[in-house]
C-alpha positions in Angstrom: 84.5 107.5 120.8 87.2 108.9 122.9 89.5 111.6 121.9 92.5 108.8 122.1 90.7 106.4 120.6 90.2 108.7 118.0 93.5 109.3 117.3 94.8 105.9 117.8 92.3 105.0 114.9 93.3 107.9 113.1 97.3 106.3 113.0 95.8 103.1 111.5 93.4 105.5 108.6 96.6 107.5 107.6 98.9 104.1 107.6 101.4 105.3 110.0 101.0 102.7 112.9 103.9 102.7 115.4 105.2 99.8 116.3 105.2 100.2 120.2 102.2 102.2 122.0 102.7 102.5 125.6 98.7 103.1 127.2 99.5 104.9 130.7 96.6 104.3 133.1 95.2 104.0 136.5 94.9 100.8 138.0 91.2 99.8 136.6 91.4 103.1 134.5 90.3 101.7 131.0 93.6 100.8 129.5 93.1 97.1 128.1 89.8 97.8 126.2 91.1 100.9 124.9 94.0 98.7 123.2 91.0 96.2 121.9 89.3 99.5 120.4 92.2 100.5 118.2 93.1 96.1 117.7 89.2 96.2 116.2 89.9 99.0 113.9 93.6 97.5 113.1 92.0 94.5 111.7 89.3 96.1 109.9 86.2 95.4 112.6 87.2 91.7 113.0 84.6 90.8 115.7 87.1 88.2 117.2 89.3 91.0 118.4 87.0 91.5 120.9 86.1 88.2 121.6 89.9 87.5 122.5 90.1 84.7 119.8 92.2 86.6 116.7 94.9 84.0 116.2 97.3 86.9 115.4 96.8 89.3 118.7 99.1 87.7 121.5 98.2 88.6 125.4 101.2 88.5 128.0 100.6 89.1 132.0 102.3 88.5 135.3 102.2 85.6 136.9 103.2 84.2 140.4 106.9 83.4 140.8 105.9 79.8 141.5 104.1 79.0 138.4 107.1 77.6 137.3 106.5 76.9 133.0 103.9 78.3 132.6 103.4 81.9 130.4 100.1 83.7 129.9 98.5 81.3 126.6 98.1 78.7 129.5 95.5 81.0 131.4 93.6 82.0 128.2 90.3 81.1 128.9 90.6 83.2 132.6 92.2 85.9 130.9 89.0 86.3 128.1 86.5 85.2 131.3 88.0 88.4 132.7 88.1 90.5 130.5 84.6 90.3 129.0 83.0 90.4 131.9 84.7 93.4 133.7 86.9 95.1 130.6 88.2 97.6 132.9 89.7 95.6 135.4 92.1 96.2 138.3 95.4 94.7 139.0 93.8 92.5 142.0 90.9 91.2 139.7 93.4 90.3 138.0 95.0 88.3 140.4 91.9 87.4 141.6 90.7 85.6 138.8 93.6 84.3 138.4 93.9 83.0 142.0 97.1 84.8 142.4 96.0 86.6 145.4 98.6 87.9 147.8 101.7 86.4 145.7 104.2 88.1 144.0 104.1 88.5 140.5 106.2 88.6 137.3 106.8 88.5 133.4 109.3 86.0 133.6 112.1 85.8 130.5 110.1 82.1 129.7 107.5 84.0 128.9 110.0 86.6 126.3 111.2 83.4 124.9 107.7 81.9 124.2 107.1 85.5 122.7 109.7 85.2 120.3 108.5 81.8 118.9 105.5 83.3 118.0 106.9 86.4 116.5 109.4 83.7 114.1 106.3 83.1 112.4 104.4 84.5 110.7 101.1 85.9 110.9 98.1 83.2 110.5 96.2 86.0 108.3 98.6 87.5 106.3 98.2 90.8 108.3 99.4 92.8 111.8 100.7 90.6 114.6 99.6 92.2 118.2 101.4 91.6 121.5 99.3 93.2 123.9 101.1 93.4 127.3 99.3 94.1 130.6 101.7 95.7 133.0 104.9 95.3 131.1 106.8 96.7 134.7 106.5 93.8 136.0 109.0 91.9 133.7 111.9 90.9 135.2 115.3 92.4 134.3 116.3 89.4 131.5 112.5 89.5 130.1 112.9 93.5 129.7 116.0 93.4 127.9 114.7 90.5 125.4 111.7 93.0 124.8 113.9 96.0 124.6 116.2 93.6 121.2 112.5 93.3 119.7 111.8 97.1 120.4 114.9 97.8 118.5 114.6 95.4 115.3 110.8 94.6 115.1 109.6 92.3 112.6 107.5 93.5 109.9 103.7 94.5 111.0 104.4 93.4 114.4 102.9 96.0 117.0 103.2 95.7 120.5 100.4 97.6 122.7 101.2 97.5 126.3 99.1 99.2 129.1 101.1 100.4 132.9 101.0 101.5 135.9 103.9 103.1 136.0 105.9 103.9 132.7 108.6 105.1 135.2 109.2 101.3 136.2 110.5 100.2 132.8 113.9 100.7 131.3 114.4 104.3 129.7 115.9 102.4 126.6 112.4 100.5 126.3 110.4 103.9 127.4 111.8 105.8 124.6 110.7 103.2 121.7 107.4 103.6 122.9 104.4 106.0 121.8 102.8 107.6 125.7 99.2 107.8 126.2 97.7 108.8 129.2 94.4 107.0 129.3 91.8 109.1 131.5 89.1 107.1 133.2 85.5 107.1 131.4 84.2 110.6 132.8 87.2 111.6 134.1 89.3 115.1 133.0 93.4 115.2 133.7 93.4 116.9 136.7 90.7 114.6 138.3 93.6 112.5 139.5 94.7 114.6 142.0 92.1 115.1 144.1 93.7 115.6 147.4 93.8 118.8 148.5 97.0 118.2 150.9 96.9 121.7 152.1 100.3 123.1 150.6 102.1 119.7 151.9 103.5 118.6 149.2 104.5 122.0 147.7 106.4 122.6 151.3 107.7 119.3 151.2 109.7 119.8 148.0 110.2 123.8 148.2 112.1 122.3 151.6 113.6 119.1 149.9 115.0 121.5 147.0 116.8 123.7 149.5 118.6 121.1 151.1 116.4 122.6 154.3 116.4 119.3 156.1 114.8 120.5 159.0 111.9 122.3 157.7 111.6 118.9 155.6 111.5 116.8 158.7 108.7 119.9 160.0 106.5 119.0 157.2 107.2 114.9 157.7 105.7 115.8 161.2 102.6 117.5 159.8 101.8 114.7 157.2 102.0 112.1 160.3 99.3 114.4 162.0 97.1 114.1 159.4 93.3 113.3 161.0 93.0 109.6 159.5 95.1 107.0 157.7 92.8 107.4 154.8 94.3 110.7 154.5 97.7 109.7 154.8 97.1 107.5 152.2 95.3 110.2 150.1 98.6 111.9 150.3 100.6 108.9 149.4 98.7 108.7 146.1 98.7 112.3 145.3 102.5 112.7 145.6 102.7 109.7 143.8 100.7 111.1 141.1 102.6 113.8 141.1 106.3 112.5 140.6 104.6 110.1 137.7 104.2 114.0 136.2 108.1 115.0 136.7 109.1 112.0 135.4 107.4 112.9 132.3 108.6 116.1 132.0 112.4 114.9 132.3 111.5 112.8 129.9 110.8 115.4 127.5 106.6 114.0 127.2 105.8 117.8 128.7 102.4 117.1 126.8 101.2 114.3 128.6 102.1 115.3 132.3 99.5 118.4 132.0 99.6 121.8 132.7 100.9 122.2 136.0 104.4 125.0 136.4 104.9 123.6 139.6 105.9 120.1 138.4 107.7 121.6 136.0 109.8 123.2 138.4 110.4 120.6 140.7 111.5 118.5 137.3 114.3 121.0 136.3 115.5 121.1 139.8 115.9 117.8 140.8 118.2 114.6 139.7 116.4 112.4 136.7 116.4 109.5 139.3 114.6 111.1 141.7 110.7 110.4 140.8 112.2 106.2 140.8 113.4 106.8 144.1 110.5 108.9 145.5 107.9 106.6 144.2 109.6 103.5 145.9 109.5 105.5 149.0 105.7 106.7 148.4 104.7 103.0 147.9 106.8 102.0 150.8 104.7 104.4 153.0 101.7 104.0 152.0 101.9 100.2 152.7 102.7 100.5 156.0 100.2 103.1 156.9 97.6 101.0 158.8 99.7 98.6 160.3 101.5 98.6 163.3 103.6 101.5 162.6 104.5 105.3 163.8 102.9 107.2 162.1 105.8 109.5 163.0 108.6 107.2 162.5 107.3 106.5 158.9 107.1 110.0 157.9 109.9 110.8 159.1 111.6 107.7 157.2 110.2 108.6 154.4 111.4 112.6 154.0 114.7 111.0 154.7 114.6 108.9 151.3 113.1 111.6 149.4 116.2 113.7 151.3 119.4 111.8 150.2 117.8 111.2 146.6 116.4 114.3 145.2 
């Protein structure tokens, strides 16, 4: 057993179970049968949490803009296909399975007001009600704020477990009612996620951005679009990303879950509380046009001018 899932079981043994975890992972890093772990010890070892058939645990996930009335109970049976047969899935298997491929996705506010019905009654066992909520960023703007009203005034032994991507996507006001985990992958330690070794980059980047240095920004912009592959590029991409995810953290006051690292924490006191949204919209910007037919110095230099005005 995991160190988490030890103390996620050790909430339900002492009976102080909050009412909103928030399980921060990866993409494919372990989140949703991390959630069924603690769900299995919640309802005493019931072998249908597992199986995906508890009547009382509740499973919400994007779906394509197009699919019109429908909300996540419809795709049940390709939801529990998924699951048991690849538990740590990605976002695209996701999609995949789902034959979602290439569309854009949502948690639409049908899908909030199907999730309300359920939560006016009540439980089928006499016990917990679960919502378990795979990437809850993905909601759209009316579907947040109808989760954040249940956040605030949850019914009695209702608990919502939700697993992201990217905790910095969702409103603050939700955030805050939350519980933060970082899950680690199976065998991986924090710091495995920054792996790229970018050479100082990044720490030039911002020392420059910090400044107000615009030009020895722009320098660095130049070096990043020599980097020796797009692979690398990307590497960076993800490792800045990575690193932001951290500042956001610390602004948020969850010091404890963004690691160990003085360097994030200085960036974090020095720049706005808006800037890790804004860089990471500019990071994923970038790194999804690296590989196409783009300049490589046109895009770097694009993209230190977004990080620029915002941080």
């Amino acid at each position: 057993m995991s160190e988490l899932l030890k103390t996620l079981c050790g909430m339900v043994d002492s009976g102080r179970v909050p009412h909103a975890l928030l399980l921060h992972e990866d993409d494919g890093g372990g989140g949703v049968p991390l959630a069924l772990q603690f769900l299995e010890h919640l309802y005493g070892g019931n072998p249908r949490v597992a199986k995906l058939i508890h009547p009382d645990i509740h499973f919400i996930f994007p779906l394509i803009l197009s699919s019109g009335d429908s909300v996540s109970e419809q795709y049940a049976k390709e939801w529990r296909a998924l699951v048991q047969e690849n538990p740590s899935f990605s976002e695209g298997d996701l999609y995949e399975a789902l034959g979602f491929e290439g569309k854009n996705t949502v948690i639409s506010v049908k899908e909030a007001n199907a999730l309300l019905q359920v939560l006016s009654r009540y439980s089928l066992e006499g016990g917990y009600t679960a919502v378990v909520i795979y990437l809850p960023e993905k909601m759209n703007p009316t579907a947040a704020n109808k989760l954040l009203k249940i956040l605030e005034e949850p019914p009695q032994q209702t608990i919502f477990v939700m697993v992201t991507h990217a905790p910095e996507r969702l409103l603050p006001t939700i955030l805050s009612r939350c519980q933060l985990f970082r899950v680690e992958a199976a065998g991986e330690s924090a710091s495995v996620a920054l792996r790229f070794d970018d050479g100082g980059l990044l720490s030039a980047l911002m020392q420059a951005l910090i400044a107000r240095d615009l030009g020895g920004a722009l320098e660095v912009g130049e070096q990043l679009a020599a980097l020796p592959s797009r692979d690398s590029m990307r590497a960076f991409c993800r490792f800045a990303a990575e690193k932001m995810r951290r500042v956001f953290l610390v602004q948020q006051g969850l010091t404890a879950l963004a690691g160990d690292d003085p360097e994030v924490r200085g960036w974090a006191s020095k720049c706005k509380k808006t800037f890790p949204r804004k860089a990471l919209e500019a990071l994923d910007k970038a790194s999804g046009l690296i590989g196409r037919n783009v300049n490589q110095k046109i895009l770097f230099t694009d993209l230190v001018d977004r990080l620029y005005v915002n941080i």
